[in-house]
C-alpha positions in Angstrom: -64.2 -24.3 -84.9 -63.7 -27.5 -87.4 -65.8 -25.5 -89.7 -63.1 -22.5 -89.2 -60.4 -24.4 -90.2 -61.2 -26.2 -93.6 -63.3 -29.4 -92.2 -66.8 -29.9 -94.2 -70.3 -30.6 -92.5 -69.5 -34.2 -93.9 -66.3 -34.5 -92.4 -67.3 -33.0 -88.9 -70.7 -35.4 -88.6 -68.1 -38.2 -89.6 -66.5 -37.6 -86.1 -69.3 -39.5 -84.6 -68.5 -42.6 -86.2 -64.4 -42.5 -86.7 -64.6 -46.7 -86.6 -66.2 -46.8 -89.9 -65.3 -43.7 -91.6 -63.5 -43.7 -94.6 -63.3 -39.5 -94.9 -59.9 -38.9 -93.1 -56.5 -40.1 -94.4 -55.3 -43.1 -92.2 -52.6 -40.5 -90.3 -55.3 -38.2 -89.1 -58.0 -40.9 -88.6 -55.7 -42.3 -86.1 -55.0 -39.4 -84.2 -58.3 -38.7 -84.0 -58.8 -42.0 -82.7 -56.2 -42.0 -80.4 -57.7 -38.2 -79.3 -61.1 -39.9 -78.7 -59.7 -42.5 -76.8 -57.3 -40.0 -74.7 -60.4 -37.8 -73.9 -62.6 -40.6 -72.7 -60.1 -42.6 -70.3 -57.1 -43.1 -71.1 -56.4 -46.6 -70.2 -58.1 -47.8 -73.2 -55.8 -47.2 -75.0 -53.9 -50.6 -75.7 -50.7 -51.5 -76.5 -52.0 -52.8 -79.7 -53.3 -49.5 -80.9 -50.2 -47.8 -79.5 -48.3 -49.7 -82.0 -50.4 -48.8 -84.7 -50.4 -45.6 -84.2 -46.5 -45.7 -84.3 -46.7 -46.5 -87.7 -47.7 -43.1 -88.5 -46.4 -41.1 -85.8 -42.8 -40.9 -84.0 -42.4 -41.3 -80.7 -41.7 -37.1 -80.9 -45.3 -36.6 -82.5 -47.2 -39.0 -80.2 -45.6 -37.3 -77.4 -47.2 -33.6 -79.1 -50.0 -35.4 -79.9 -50.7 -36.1 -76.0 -49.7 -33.1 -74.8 -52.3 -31.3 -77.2 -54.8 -33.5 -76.0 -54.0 -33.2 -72.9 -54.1 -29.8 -72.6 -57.3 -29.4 -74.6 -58.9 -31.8 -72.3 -57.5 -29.9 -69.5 -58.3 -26.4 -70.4 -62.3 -27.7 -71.8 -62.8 -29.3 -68.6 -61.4 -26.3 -66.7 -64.0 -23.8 -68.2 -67.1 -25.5 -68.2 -66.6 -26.5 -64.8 -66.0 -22.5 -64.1 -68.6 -22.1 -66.5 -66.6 -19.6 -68.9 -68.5 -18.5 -71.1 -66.1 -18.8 -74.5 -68.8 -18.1 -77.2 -68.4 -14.5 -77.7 -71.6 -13.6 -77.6 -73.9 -12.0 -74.9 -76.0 -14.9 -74.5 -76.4 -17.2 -71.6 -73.8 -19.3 -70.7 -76.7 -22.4 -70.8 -80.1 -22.0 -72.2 -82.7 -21.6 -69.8 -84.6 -24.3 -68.9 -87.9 -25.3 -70.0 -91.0 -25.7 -67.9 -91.2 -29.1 -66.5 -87.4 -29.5 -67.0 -85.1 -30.2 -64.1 -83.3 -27.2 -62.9 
């Protein structure tokens, strides 16, 4: 979907390392950070970071921010754990296992 929107193969692999990454303007490198953050549990998210991330959002945008998050993290969760198949293709939902592979 990144790739749908504008991002580059460089910018999407940077994702993986949003610490040390220099691709992203400091606004969005934050949100993503604070995304990351959000998605994996929420309490790490200090007060120290809060504050920094008030010096590119208002207290309006961090409140959309969250909510977006939020509700992405919601709705992902919700379909794989239904196992809604949101490719749009006919393949399988999850590839079939190998031989020797746990089932």
């Amino acid at each position: 979907m990144a790739r749908q929107i504008g991002y580059s193969q460089k910018e999407i692999e940077a994702l993986a390392d949003l610490e040390r990454t220099e691709l992203f303007p400091p606004e969005v490198k934050m949100a993503l950070l604070y995304a990351s953050q959000v998605t994996r549990d929420a309490h790490t998210v200090t007060d120290k970071f809060f504050a920094e991330l008030k010096r590119y959002y208002s207290d309006s945008q961090i409140l959309e921010l969250t909510s977006v998050i939020g509700l992405s993290t919601y709705f992902n969760k919700f379909t794989t754990a239904l196992r809604v198949d949101l490719s749009g293709t006919d393949e399988p939902y999850d590839a079939p296992a190998k031989a020797g592979e746990g089932a």
